[in-house]
Phi, psi and omega in degrees: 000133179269165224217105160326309173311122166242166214225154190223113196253032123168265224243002169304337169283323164339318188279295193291354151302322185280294201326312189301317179258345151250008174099149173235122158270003193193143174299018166303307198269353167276329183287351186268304218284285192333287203292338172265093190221084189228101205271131185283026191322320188257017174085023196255334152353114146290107177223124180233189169238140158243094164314105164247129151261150186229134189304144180284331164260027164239013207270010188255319186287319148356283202280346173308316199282321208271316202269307199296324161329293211283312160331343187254333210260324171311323201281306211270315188280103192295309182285010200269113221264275159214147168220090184275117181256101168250149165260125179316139151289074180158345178199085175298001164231031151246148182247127140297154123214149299149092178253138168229126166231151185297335241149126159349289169326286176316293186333295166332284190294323159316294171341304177286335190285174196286334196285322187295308165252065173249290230271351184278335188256015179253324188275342206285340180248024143308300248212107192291307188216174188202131173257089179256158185218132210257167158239162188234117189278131168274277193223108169270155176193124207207161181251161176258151174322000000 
């Protein structure tokens, strides 16, 4: 049986994963698929998780403040990797996301930039908890359309 899967040794599938699941219409997102082709040899990734619960009667002003946070932050910031934002089914106000940075440093300054704190301090009396959990990356992986 032949074996479909293809395996990427590194951080270049994070770009064909977004390709996969929103579709890339236009070469904006294949040049981003070029350009992030950045291998973790030395351990230097930054991938975390973020756990939110978000109050239920703020969660639409929540995701305003959030898609504008993550768009901004893909758009200005070159070491900014992936940022995958999900809701649970069944209970749309816990939130994932799914963070990848090049580098400590890049993480720092995310942190730090002003888009970044429009959206922590415009949210703050949102967001009941907040979890983060750093990861040690294993294996990417994606199929192409």
């Amino acid at each position: 049986m032949k074996n479909n899967k293809r395996v990427f040794p590194s951080i270049t599938v994070t770009a064909l994963i977004i390709c996969n699941i929103i579709g890339c219409q236009d070469n904006r997102e294949i040049a981003i698929v070029e350009r992030i082709n950045i291998s973790d040899e030395n351990n230097q990734l930054i991938i975390q998780l973020a756990e939110l619960k978000v109050d239920s009667s703020q969660i639409e002003i929540y995701l305003e403040f959030l898609k504008e946070e993550i768009q901004t932050s893909v758009d200005k910031e070159p070491g900014v990797l992936t940022l995958y934002a999900m809701k649970e089914k069944g209970n749309p106000n816990n939130i994932t996301i799914v963070e990848i940075y090049t580098d400590q440093e890049t993480y720092e300054s995310h942190t730090t930039s002003p888009h970044f704190r429009k959206y922590r301090n415009g949210t703050i009396g949102m967001v009941d908890s907040l979890k983060l959990t750093r990861m040690n990356p294993i294996i990417f992986a994606s199929k192409p359309k």
